[in-house]
N, C-alpha and C positions, 0 to 999 in steps of 0.2 A: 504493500500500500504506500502511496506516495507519502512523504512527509511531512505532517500538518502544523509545524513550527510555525509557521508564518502567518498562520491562521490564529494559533493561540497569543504570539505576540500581539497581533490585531484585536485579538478581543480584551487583551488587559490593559491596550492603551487605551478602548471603548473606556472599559472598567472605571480606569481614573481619573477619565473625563467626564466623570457619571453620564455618560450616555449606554445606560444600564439596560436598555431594551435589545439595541444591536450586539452588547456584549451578550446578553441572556443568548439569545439565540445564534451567537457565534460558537459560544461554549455547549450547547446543543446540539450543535451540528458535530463539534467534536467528538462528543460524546458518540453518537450515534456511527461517526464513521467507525471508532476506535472497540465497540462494544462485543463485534466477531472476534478481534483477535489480541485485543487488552483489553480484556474488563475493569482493570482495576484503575488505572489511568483513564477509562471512560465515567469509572463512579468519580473520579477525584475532576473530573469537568463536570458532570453533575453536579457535582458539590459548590462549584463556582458558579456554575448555574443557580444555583440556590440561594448562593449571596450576591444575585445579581436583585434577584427577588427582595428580598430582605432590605436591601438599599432604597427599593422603591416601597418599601412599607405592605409589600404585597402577601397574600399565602407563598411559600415554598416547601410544603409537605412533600406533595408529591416526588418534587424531585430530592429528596435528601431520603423517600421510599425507592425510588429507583435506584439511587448512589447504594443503597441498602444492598438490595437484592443484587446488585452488579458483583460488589464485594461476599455475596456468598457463594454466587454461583463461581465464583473465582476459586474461591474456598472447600468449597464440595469436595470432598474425597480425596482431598490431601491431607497430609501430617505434617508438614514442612513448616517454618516458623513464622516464612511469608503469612501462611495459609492462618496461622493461629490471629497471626494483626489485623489477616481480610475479613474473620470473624469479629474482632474486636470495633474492626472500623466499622462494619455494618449493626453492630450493636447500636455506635451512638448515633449514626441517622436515623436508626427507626426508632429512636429513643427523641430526635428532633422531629420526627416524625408523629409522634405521637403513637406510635404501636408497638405498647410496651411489651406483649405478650413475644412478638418477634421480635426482642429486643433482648430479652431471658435469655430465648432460644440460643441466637447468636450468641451470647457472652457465653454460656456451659458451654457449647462445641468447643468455645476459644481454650477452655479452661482443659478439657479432654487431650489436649496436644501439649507434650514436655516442649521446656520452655527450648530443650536441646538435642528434640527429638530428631532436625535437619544437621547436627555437626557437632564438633567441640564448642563450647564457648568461643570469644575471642577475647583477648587482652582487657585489662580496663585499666585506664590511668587515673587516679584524684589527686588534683593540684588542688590542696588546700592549708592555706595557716594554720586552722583549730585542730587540734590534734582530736580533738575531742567531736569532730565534726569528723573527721575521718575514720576513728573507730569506727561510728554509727554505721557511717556508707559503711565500710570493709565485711563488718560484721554482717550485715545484710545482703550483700553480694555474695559471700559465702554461703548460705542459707538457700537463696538462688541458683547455687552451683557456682557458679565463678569462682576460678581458684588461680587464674593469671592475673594476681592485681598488685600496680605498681602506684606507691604513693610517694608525694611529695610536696613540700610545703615552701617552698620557693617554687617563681617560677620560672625564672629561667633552668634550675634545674630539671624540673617537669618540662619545658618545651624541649630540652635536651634529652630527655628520653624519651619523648615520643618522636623526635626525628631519628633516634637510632633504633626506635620499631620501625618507620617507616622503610630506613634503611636497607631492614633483616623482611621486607615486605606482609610485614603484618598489620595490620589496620585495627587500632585499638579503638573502644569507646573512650572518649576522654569527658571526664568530668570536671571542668572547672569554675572554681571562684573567680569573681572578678575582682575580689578586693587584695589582692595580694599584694605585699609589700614590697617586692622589689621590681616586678613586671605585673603590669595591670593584664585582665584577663582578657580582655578586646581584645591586646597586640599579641598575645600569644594566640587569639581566636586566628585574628589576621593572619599570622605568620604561617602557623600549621594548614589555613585550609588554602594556601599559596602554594603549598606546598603538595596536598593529595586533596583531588572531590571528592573522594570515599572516607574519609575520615568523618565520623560524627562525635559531635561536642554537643553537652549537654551544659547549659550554664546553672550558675548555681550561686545567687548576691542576693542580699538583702533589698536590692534597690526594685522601686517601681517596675515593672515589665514597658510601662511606656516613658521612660527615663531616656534621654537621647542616649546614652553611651548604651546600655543596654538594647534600643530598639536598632539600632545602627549594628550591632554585633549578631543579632540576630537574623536582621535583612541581607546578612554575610554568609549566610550558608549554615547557622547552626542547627542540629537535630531540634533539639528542646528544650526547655527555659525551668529553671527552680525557684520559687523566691523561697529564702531561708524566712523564719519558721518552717521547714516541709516535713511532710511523713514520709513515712517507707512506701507509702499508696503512690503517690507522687513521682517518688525517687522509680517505684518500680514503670509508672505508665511510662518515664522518662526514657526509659532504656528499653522497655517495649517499641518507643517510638525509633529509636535507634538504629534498632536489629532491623527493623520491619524498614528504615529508611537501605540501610546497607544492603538487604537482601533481593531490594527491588534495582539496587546499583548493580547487582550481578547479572542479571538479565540478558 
């Protein structure tokens, strides 16, 4: 199928011009070219399609019900980790949906597939000051399975080794603060995703999520965002989002 880059560029420039009706229906059409042979990448137009609705104060059940069922049929009869997130992601649309009963559904399928059922783990790195912030993560990532986990509490330390996983061609989760003392966590964001697009960062600061340093690090390419206070619920959808971003880069 020909490549419809140009088309989606097209509809996000729509998007931020709020002329939300030619985006809706540019992201529609995507959808539907891409629905035979990515499902999953036609629910995630769906999905835009549904915030094209949204902008204009309108219903978009329906379509965040399609994004739904796109992401199960993707899911159907695999075990693979992808397959566990395409459950997860069709959870929460037919949860925006309003169809909580197929929203259940979804979430137990998700829950039936180990978290490591498609491979080993991979790596995890936490750059963080608090030592005591870091037990927390370690201890819980253990529990999870993870047992490749590298800490450190400077960061230039930490950017220095995960440029020497990169090196050794490994592609770790990286967990980082952005408050750190001697390298702020943006420029180590900056540096590492310069460096490989399959890397996922998951931030992890106190500050506002719409705070410029913050919204500016995450328009950079990062997996997922933490504001500290967080739980282990949190910490975990974080690195669900992660794996599920990484497993769709292997494609």
């Amino acid at each position: 199928m020909k490549d419809q880059k140009p088309d989606y560029e097209l509809a996000v420039t729509h998007l931020e011009n709020r002329q939300f009706i030619t985006a809706y229906n540019l992201f529609i059409n995507l959808a539907e070219a891409h629905k035979n042979n990515d499902k999953v990448k036609a629910a995630l137009y769906k999905i835009l399609a549904a915030e094209c609705k949204k902008r204009q104060n309108k219903e978009n059940n329906n379509d965040f019900l399609n994004a739904g069922k796109l992401f199960m049929e993707y899911a159907k009869n695999k075990k693979t980790y992808d397959a566990k997130n395409s459950y997860l992601c069709a959870s929460k649309c037919f949860l925006k949906a309003g169809k909580f009963e197929d929203a259940r559904i979804a979430h137990n399928k998700s829950r039936q597939i180990s978290i490591f059922e498609s491979g080993a783990p991979r790596p995890i790195v936490i750059i963080e000051d608090s030592n005591a912030v870091t037990m927390k993560i370690q201890t819980y990532l253990q529990k999870l399975g993870y047992s490749d986990i590298l800490t450190f509490s400077k960061g230039k330390d930490g950017l220095d080794g995960c440029i020497k996983l990169l090196g050794e061609n490994k592609t770790p989760i990286l967990l980082l603060d952005m408050g750190l003392p001697d390298v702020s966590g943006d420029k180590i964001a900056e540096k590492l995703l310069s460096k490989s697009t399959e890397l996922q960062i998951v931030i992890i600061t106190a500050d506002e999520k719409t705070t410029k340093r913050v919204s500016k690090t995450i328009s950079s390419g990062v997996a997922a965002f933490i504001q500290k206070p967080f739980t282990m619920d949190e910490l975990k959808k974080a690195i669900d989002t992660a794996e599920f971003e990484y497993s769709m880069l292997q494609k």
